[in-house]
C-alpha positions, -999 to +999 in steps of 0.1 A: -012+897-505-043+871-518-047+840-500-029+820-529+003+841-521+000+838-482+028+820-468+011+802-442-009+781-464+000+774-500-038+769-519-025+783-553-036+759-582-057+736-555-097+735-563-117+758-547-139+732-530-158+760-514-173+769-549-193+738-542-228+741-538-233+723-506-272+712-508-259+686-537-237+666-508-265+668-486-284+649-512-259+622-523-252+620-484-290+609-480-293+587-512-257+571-501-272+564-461-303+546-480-282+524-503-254+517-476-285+510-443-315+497-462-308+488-497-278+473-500-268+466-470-250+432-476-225+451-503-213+474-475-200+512-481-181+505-515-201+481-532-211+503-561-177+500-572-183+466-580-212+477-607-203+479-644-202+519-656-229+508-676-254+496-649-249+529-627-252+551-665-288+529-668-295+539-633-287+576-637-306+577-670-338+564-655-341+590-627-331+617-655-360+608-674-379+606-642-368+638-633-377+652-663-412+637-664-417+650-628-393+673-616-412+670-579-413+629-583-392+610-557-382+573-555-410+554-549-387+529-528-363+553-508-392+585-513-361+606-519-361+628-550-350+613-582-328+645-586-307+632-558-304+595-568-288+609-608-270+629-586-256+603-570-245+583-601-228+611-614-208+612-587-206+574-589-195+575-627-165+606-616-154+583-593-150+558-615-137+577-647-111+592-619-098+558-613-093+544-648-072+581-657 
């Protein structure tokens, strides 16, 4: 018997959210604490909901290109990595594209 046919817990056709690589939380986790305690503080935990898909794409698309110019650059305002801040607008913008389905 697989897990999926176990009768104690009934997983079949549920996302294996253990496929996840974990260090990719870890990193919107520390981008989210700047934006939420230092940044933004007056906007509270959801206030990037309030910003238009477009404003978060410009966002993500100026740490990619950072990124790509430096893959070892960070933020020169939080000094986290500029891989962690796109990361943090794509999860943003699947958020958001989750809502409008």
């Amino acid at each position: 018997m697989t897990l999926t046919e176990d009768k104690h817990k009934a997983d079949a056709g549920k996302a294996p959210i253990s496929l996840v690589p974990t260090q990719i939380i870890w990193d919107i986790a520390k981008v989210r604490d700047y934006g939420v305690n230092v940044k933004y503080p007056e906007t509270g935990r959801d206030g990037w909901r309030n910003l238009s898909k477009d404003r978060i794409r410009d966002a993500m698309l100026r740490h990619c290109l950072r990124y790509i110019a430096d893959p070892e650059g960070v933020d020169e305002e939080s000094g986290l990595s500029h891989l962690a801040h796109l990361a943090c607008n794509v999860a943003f913008l699947c958020e958001l594209e989750r809502d409008d389905e």
